[in-house]
RODO-2510 file (C-alpha; in nm, 4 decimals, decimal comma):
residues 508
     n   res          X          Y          Z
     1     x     0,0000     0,0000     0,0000
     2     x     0,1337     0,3203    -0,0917
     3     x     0,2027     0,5931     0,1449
     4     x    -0,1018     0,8518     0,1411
     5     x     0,1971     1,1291     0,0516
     6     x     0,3388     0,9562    -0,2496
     7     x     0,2900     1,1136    -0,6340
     8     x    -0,0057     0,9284    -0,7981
     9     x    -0,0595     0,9720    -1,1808
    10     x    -0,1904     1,3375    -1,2875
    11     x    -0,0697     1,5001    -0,9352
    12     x     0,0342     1,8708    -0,9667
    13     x     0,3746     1,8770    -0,8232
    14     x     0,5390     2,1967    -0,7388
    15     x     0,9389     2,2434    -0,7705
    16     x     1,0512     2,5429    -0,6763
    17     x     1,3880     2,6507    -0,8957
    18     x     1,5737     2,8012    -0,6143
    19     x     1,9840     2,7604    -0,6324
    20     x     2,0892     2,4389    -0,3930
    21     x     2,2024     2,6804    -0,1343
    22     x     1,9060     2,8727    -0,0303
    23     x     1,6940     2,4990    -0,0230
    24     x     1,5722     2,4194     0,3106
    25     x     1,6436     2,0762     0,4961
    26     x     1,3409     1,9367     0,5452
    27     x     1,4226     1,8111     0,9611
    28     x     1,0731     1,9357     1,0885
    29     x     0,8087     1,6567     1,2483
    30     x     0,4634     1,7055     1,3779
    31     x     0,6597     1,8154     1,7166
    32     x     0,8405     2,0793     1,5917
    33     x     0,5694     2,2078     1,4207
    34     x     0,2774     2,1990     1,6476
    35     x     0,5241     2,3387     1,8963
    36     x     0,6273     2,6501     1,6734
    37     x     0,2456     2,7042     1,5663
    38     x     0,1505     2,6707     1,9280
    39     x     0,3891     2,9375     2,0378
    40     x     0,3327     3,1635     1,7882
    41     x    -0,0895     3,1145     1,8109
    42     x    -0,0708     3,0445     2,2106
    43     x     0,1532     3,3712     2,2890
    44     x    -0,1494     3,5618     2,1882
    45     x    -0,3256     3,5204     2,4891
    46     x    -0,0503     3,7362     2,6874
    47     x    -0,1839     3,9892     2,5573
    48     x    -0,4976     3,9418     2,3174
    49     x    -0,7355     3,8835     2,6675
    50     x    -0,6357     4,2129     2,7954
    51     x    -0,6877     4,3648     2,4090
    52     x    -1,0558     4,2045     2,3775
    53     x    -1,1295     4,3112     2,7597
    54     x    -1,0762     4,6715     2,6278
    55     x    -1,3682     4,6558     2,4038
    56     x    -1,6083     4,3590     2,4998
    57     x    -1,5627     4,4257     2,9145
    58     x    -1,8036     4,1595     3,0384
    59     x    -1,8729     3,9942     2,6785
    60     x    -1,4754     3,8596     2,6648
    61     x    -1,5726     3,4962     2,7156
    62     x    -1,8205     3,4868     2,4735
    63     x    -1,6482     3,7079     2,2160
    64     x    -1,3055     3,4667     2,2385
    65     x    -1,5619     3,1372     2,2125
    66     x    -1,7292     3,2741     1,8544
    67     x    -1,3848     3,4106     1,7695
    68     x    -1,2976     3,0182     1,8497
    69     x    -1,5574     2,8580     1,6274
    70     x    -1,3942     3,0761     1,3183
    71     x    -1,0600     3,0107     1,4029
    72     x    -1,1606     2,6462     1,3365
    73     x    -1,2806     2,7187     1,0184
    74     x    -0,9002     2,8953     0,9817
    75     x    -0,7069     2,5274     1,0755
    76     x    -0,9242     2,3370     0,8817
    77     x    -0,8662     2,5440     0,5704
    78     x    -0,4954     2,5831     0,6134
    79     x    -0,4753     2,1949     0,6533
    80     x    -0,6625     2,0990     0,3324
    81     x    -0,4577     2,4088     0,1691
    82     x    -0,0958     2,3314     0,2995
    83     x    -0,1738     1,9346     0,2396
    84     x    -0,2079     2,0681    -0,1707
    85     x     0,0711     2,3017    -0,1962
    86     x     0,3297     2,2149     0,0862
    87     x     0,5260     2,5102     0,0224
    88     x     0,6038     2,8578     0,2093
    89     x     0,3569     3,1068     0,1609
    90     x     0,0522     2,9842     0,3131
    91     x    -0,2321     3,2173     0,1878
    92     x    -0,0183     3,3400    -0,0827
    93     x     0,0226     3,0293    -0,2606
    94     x    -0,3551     2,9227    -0,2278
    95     x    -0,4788     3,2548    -0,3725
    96     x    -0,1970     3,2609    -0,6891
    97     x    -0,2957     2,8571    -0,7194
    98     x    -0,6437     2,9448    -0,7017
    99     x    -0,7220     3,2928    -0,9089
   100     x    -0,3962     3,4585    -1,0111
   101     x    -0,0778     3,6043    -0,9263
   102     x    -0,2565     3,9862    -0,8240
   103     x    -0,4527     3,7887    -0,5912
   104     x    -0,1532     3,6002    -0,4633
   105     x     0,0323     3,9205    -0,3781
   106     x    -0,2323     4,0882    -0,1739
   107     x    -0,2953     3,7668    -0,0255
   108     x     0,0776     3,7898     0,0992
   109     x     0,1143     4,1199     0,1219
   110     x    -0,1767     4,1423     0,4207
   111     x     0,0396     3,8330     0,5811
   112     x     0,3407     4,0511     0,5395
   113     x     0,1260     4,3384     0,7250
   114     x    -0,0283     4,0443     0,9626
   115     x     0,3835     3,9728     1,0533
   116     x     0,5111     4,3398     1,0809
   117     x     0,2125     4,4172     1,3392
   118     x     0,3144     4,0831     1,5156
   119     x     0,6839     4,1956     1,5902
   120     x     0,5578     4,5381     1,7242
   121     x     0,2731     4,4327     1,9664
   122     x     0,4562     4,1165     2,0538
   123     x     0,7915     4,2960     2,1551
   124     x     0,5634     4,6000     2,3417
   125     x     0,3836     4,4129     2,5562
   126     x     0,7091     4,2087     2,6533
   127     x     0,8341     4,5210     2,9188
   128     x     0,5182     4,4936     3,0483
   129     x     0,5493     4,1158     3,2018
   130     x     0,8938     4,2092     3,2614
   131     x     0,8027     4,4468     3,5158
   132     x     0,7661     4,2209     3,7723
   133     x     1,1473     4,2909     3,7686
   134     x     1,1498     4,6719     3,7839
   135     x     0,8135     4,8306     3,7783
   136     x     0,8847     5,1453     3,5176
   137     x     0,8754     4,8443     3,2564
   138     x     0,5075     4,8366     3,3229
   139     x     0,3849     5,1691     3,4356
   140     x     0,6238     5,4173     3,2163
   141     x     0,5044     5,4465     2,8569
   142     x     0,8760     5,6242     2,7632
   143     x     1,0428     5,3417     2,9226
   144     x     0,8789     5,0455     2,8332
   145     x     0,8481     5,1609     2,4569
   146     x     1,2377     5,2334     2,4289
   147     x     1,2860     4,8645     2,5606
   148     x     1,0289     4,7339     2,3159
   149     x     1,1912     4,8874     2,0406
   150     x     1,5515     4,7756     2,1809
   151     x     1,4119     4,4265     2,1331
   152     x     1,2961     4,4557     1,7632
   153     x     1,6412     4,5761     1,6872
   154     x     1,8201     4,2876     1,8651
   155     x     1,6221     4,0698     1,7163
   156     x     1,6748     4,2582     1,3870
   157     x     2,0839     4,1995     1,3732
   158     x     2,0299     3,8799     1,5191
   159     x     1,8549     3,7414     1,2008
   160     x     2,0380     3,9728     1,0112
   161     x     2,3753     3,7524     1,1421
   162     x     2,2178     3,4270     1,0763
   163     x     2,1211     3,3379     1,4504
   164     x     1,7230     3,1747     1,4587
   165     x     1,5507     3,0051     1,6850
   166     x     1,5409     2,6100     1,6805
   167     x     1,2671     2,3402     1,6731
   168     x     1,4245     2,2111     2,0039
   169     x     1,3913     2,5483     2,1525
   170     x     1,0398     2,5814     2,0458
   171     x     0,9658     2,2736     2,1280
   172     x     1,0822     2,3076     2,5274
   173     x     0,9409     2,6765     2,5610
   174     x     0,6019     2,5278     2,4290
   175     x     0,5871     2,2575     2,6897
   176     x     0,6664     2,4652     2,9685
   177     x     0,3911     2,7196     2,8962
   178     x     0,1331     2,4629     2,8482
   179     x     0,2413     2,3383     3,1493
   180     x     0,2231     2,6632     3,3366
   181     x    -0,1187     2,7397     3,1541
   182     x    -0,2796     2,4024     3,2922
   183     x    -0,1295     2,4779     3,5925
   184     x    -0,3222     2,8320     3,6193
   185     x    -0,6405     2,6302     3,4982
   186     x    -0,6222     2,3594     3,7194
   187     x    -0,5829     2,5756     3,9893
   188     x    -0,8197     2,8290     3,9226
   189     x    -1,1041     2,5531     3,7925
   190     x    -1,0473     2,3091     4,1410
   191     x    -1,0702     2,6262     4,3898
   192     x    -1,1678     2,9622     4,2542
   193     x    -1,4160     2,8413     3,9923
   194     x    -1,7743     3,0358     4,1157
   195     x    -2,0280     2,9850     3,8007
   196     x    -2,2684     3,3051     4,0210
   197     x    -1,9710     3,4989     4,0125
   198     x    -1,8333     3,4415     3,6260
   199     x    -2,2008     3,5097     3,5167
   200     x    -2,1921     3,8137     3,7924
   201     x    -1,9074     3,9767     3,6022
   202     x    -2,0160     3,8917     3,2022
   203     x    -2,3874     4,0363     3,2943
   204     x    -2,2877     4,3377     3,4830
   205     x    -2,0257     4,4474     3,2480
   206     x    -2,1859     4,3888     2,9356
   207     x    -2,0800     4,5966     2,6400
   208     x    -2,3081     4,7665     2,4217
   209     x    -2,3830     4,5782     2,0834
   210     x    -2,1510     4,7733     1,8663
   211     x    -1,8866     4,6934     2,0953
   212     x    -1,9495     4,3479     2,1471
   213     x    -1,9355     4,3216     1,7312
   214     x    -1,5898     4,4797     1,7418
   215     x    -1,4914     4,2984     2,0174
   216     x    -1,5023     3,9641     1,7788
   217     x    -1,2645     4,1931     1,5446
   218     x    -1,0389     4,2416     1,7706
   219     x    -1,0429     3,9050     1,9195
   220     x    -0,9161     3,7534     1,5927
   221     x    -0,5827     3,8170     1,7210
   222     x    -0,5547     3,5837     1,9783
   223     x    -0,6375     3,3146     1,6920
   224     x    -0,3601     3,4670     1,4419
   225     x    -0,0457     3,2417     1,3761
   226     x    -0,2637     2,9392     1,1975
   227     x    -0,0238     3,0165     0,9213
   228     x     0,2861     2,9428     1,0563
   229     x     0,2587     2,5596     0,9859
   230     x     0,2162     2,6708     0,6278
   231     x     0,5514     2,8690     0,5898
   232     x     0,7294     2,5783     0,7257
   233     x     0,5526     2,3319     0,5139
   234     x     0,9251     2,2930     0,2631
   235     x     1,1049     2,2230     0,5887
   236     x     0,8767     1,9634     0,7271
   237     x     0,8942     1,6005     0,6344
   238     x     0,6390     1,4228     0,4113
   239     x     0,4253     1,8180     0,4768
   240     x     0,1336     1,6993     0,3133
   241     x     0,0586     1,4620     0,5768
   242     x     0,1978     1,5957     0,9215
   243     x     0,1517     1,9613     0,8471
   244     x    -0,2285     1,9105     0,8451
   245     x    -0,1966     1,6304     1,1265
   246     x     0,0325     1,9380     1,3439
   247     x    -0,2522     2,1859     1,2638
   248     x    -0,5055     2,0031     1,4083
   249     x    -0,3606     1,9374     1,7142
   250     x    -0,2382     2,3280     1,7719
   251     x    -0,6235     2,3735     1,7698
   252     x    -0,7360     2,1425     1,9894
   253     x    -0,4727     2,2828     2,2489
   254     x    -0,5221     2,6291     2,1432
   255     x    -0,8886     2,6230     2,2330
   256     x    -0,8818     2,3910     2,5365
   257     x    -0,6223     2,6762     2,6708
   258     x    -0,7368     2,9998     2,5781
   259     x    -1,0977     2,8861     2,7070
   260     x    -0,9772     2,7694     3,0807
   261     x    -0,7723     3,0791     3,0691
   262     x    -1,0880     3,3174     2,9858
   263     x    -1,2976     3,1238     3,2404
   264     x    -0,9964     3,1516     3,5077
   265     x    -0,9204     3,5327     3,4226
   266     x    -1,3006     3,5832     3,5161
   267     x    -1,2652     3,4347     3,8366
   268     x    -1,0352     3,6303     4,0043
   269     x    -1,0681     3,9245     3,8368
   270     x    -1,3098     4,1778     3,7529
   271     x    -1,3501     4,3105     3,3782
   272     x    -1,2432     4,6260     3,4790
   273     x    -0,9226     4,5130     3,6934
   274     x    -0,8782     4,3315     3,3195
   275     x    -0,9247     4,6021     3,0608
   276     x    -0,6910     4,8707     3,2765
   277     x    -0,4883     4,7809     3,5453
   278     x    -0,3432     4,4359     3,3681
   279     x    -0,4698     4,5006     3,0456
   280     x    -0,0868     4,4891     2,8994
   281     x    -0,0170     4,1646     3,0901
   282     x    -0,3377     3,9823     3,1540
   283     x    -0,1891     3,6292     3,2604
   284     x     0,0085     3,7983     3,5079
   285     x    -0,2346     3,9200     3,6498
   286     x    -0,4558     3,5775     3,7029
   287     x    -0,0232     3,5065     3,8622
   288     x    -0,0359     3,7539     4,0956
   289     x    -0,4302     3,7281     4,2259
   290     x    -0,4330     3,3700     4,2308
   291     x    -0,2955     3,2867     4,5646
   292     x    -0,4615     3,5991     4,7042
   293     x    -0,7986     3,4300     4,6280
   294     x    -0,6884     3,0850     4,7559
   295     x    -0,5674     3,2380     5,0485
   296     x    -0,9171     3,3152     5,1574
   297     x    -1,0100     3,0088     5,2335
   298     x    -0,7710     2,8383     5,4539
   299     x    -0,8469     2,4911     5,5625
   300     x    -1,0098     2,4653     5,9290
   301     x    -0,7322     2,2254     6,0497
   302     x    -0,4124     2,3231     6,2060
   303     x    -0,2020     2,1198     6,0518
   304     x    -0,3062     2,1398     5,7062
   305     x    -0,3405     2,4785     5,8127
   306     x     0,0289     2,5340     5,7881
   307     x     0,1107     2,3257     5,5014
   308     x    -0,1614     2,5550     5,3132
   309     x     0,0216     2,8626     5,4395
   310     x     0,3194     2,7147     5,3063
   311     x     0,1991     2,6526     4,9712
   312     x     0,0375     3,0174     4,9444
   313     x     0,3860     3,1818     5,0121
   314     x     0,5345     2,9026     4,7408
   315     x     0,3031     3,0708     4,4384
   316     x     0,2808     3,4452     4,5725
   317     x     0,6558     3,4143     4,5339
   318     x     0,6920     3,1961     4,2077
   319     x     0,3812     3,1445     3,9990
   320     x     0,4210     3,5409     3,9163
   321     x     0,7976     3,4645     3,8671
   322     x     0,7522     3,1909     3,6202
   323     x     0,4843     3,3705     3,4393
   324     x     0,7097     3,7089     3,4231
   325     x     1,0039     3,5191     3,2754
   326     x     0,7858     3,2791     3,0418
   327     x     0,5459     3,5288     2,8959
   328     x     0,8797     3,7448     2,8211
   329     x     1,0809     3,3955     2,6485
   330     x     0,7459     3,2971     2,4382
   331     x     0,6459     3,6638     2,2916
   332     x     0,9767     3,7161     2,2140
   333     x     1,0379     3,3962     2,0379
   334     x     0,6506     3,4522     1,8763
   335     x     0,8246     3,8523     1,7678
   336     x     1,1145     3,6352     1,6196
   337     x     0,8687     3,4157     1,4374
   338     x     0,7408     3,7396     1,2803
   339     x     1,1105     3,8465     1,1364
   340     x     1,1351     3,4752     1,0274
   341     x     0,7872     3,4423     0,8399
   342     x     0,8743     3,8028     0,6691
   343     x     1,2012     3,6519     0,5301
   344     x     1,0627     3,3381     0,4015
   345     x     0,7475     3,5552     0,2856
   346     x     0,9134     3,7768     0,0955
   347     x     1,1499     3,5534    -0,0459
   348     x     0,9112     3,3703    -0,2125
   349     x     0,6608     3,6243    -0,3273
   350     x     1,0229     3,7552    -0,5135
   351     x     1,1038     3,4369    -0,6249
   352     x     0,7249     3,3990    -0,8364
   353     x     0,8461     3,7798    -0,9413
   354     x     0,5581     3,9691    -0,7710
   355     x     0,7852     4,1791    -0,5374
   356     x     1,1408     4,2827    -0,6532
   357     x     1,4217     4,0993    -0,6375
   358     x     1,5752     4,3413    -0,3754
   359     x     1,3615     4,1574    -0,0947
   360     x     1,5671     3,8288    -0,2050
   361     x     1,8722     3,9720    -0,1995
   362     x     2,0912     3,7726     0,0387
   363     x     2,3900     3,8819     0,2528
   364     x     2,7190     3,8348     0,0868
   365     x     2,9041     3,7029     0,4543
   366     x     2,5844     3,5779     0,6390
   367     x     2,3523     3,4199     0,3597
   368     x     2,0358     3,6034     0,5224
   369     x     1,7863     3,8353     0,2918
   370     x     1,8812     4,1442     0,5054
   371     x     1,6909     4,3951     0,3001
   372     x     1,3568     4,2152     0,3902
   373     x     1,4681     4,2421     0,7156
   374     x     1,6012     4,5193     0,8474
   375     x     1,2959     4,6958     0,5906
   376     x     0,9994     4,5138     0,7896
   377     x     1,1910     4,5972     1,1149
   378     x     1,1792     4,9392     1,0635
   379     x     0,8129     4,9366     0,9935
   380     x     0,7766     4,7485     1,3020
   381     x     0,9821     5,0126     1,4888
   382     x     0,7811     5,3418     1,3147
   383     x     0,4181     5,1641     1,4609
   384     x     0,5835     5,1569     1,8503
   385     x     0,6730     5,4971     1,8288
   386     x     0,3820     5,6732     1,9512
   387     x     0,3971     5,4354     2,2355
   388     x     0,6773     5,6514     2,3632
   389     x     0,4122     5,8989     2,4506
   390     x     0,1020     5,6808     2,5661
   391     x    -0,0269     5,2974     2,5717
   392     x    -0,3241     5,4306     2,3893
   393     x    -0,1472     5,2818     2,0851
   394     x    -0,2003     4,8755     2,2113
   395     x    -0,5468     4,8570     2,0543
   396     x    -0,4607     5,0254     1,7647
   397     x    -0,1946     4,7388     1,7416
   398     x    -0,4674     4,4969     1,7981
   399     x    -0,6766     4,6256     1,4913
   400     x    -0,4197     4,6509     1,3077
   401     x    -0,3109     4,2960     1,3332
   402     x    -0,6219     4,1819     1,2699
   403     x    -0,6373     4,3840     1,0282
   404     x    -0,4212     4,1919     0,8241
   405     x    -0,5061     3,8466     0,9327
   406     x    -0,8647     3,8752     0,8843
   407     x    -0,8021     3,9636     0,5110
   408     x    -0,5283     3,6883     0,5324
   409     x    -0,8080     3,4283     0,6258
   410     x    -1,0557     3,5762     0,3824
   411     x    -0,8556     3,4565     0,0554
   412     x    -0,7403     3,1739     0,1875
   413     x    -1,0922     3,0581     0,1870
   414     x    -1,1928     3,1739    -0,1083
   415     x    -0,8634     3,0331    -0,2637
   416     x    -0,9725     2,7105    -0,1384
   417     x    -1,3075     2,7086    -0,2623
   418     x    -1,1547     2,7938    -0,5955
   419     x    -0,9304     2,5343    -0,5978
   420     x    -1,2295     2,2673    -0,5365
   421     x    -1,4338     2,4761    -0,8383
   422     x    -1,1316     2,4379    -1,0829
   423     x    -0,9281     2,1483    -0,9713
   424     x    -1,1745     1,8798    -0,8447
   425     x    -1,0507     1,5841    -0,8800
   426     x    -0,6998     1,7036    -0,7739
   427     x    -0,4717     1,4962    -0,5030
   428     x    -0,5904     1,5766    -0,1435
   429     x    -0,4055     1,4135     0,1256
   430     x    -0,5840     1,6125     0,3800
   431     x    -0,9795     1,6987     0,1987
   432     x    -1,2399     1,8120     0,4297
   433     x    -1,5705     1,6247     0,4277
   434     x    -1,8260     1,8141     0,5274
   435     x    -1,9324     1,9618     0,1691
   436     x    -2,2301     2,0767    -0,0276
   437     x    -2,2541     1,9846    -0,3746
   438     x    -2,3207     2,2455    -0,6466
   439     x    -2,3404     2,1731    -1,0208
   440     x    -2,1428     1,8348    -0,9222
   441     x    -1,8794     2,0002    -0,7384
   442     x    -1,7881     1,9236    -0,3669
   443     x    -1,7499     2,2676    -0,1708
   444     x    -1,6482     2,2565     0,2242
   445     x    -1,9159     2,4026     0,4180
   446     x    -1,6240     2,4978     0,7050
   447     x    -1,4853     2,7103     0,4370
   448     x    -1,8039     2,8740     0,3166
   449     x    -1,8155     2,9775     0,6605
   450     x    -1,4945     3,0550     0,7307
   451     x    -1,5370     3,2688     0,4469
   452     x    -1,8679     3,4677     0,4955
   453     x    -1,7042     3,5571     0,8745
   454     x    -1,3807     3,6291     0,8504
   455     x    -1,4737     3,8879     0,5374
   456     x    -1,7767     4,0391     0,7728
   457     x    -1,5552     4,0523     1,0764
   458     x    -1,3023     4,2716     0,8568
   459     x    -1,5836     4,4823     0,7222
   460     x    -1,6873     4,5449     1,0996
   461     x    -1,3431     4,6450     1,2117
   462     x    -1,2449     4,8582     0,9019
   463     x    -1,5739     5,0060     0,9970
   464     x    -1,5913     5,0617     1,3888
   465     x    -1,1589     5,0847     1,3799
   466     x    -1,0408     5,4263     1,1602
   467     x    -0,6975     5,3547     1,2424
   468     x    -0,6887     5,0016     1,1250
   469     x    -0,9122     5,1647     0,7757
   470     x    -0,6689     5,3821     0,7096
   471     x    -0,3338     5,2362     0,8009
   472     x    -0,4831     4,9205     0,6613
   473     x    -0,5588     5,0441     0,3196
   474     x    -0,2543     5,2793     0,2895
   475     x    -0,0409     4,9612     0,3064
   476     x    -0,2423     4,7539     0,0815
   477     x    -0,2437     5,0469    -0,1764
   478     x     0,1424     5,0849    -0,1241
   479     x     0,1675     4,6953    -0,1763
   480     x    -0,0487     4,7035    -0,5080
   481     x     0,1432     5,0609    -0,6050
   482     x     0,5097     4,8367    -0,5788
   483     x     0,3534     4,5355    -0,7252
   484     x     0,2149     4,7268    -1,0723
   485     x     0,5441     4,9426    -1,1286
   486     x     0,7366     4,6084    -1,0895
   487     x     0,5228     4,4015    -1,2795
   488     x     0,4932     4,6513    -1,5965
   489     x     0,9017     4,7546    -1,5661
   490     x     1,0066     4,4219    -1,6052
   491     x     0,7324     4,3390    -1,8727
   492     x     0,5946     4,0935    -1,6938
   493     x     0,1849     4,0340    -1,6883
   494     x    -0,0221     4,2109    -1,4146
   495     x    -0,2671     3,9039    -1,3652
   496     x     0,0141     3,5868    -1,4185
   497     x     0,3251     3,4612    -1,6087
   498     x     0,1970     3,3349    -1,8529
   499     x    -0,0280     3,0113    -1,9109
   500     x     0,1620     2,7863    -1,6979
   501     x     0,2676     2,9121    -1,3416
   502     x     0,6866     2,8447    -1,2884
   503     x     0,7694     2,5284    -1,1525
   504     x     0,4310     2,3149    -1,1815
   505     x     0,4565     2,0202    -1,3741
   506     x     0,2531     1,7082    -1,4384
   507     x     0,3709     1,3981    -1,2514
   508     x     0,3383     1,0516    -1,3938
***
């Protein structure tokens, strides 16, 4: 019996020409990459529950469960699209597979934005979980900007040199925040869990419906990252099974997690305490109000009395410890992930000529595409800026992220359902199975959906969010702008390269 990831007669294999010294080993099991999905998707929450507190108040539960339900539809997609085209680009590749090689580029263009706006609110809210160490971190907007901006440019000459993060590091940092995550759940489930008082604090600090509608905007973000599998697909072995096999299990976890988390962060604190005073660092916060909690209900015996006393000092002392210095490792790993997905990104939307070749171009001593780089860095940088002044700028962040990721998520449903329209009878190894059937043709009902609510969630945050409208749409018309003058100076088509796409050939 043939493996499920072997060529069968009339596949559409993709080789990508690239010169033997920029091809990428191909080292990566379902390990290495549920852990680097996981701690790029599963840093979110660090920040993302104080973010959607901001807006939905009392609703947060609720608004991160429907935000949940679509994020599904996101996995599901990017497994039946990465199991197709195991290559990097994610989105990118399904849209210029799917329609053309316009749609392609905004497709990764928005990622591009999507990865920018995940280095700058990933690196700022880092000083704030840091300042368990020295308070200013947290409380000083001048301060903890200047550090967050110090971090982008370490990072910056860092990948600039050659220096990455591993799968083994990954790998150990992912396992030691789930650990610390079920740890906060268990915890917070077995002794502070109070259904009066969760339902207390979502019906007395109910947001109005406008803000409850944004609120599922905005909560997009702490789904964002589904897309990281993808641009690791050509260093994974046999992709087109584990990739989709890794996917699914980063959303099992991711939702088990981020709902215990909600449902904990309700239970010791109160919206409000959420959406202000720890809105910057919301998991430290369930850290540092934890034991407080527990500590009000001592056991009646003596003896246990003093073992529970014991145990109280143990976590006021080093759950907010561990959470200070793990929160700091995993953002800034998930703000490395966002310099790594821009280089491999951009690399290949140069390589299929829809950027120019500048964002290719490779360091002559370190082998690294340092224009991509230190460009995207600098973008990164210019959005923290006004941070130096105010934290008013962390929801903008938020919008903006989602921003991008929302119209990310869009195409990449609509590339799918293409791909079924055109293509389908083509190879599978991962083909969703809950479909309707139009005019003979199979069409996954997750993606329909995933479709219809990711584009109306982006309509309702260009709409209710003027900084995300017009920051948002600025960069997509400065993506198009570079994309056309490219395109027509080097004579190349606007829609594709002519009638066969580089690189695709029949097997068999």
């Amino acid at each position: 019996m043939k493996h499920i990831w072997e060529r069968k007669p009339g596949d559409r294999v993709i080789h990508l020409h690239r010169p033997q010294r920029y091809r990428l080993r191909r080292v990566l099991g379902v390990p290495g990459l549920w852990a680097t999905a996981y701690g790029n998707v599963g840093s979110s929450i660090y920040y993302a529950l104080g973010i959607v507190a901001l807006v939905s108040l009392g609703a947060t539960p609720v608004v991160l469960g429907v935000a949940g339900i679509i994020f599904v539809f996101n996995a599901l997609t990017y497994a039946e699209g990465v199991s197709m085209l195991p290559e990097a680009g994610g989105s990118s590749s399904f849209a210029r597979h799917g329609f053309n090689e316009l749609v392609g580029f905004i497709a990764g263009w928005a990622l591009i934005f999507s990865y920018v706006v995940t280095i700058a609110i990933s690196s700022f809210t880092i000083p704030s979980y840091l300042g368990y160490f020295w308070e200013p971190l947290k409380h000083s907007p001048l301060i903890g900007t200047a550090v967050s901006i110090g971090i982008v440019v370490f990072l910056m000459m860092l990948n600039v040199l050659g220096v990455k993060e591993t799968a083994v590091l990954n790998l150990t940092m992912a396992i030691i925040d789930l650990g610390t995550q079920v740890l906060l759940i268990i915890l917070g489930l077995a002794f502070l869990f109070d259904p009066h008082l969760l339902s207390q604090n979502v019906t007395l600090y109910w947001p109005e419906t406008h803000n409850f509608i944004f609120g599922i905007a905005v909560a997009s973000i702490a789904y964002t990252g589904v897309e990281t599998i993808s641009q690791l697909a050509e260093e994974t072995r046999h992709p087109e099974v584990r990739a989709p096999r890794a996917l699914v299990w980063m959303m099992f976890t991711v939702l088990v997690i981020f709902a215990g988390i909600s449902v904990v962060a309700f239970s010791v604190m109160t919206p409000q305490q959420l959406a202000t005073e720890w809105a910057t660092d919301p998991v430290a916060g369930i850290a540092y109000y934890l034991p407080q909690r527990l500590a009000l209900n001592p056991p009646s015996d003596p003896a246990l009395n003093i073992l529970f006393t014991w145990f109280i000092d143990g976590l006021q002392h080093f759950l907010p410890l561990l959470v200070a210095v793990l929160a700091g490792t995993i953002l800034l790993i998930a703000t490395n992930a966002g310099l790594l997905g821009i280089s491999r990104l951009s690399f290949s939307l140069s390589e299929h000529r829809e950027l120019p070749s500048v964002f290719k171009r490779v360091h002559s001593r370190f082998k690294t595409p340092y224009v991509a780089i230190l460009v995207f860095s600098g973008i990164a940088i210019l959005l923290q800026l006004p941070g130096l002044f105010s934290f008013d700028i962390f929801t903008v962040l938020g919008g903006l992220y989602a921003f991008g990721s929302l119209a990310t998520f869009a195409l990449a449903h609509a590339s799918i359902l293409s791909l079924r329209w055109r293509q389908p009878n083509r190879h599978r190894p991962f083909k969703l199975t809950w479909n309707i059937r139009i005019k003979g043709t199979e069409l996954p009902v997750t993606a329909i959906l995933g479709l219809i609510s990711t584009f109306s969630i982006w309509v309702v945050l260009i709409i209710y969010q003027p900084y995300s409208r017009w920051l948002g749409f600025g960069w997509m018309a400065l993506g198009v702008g570079i994309y056309f003058i490219y395109r027509r100076h080097a004579h190349l088509p606007i829609l594709r390269m002519g009638k066969k796409l580089k690189g695709i050939t029949k097997a068999g």
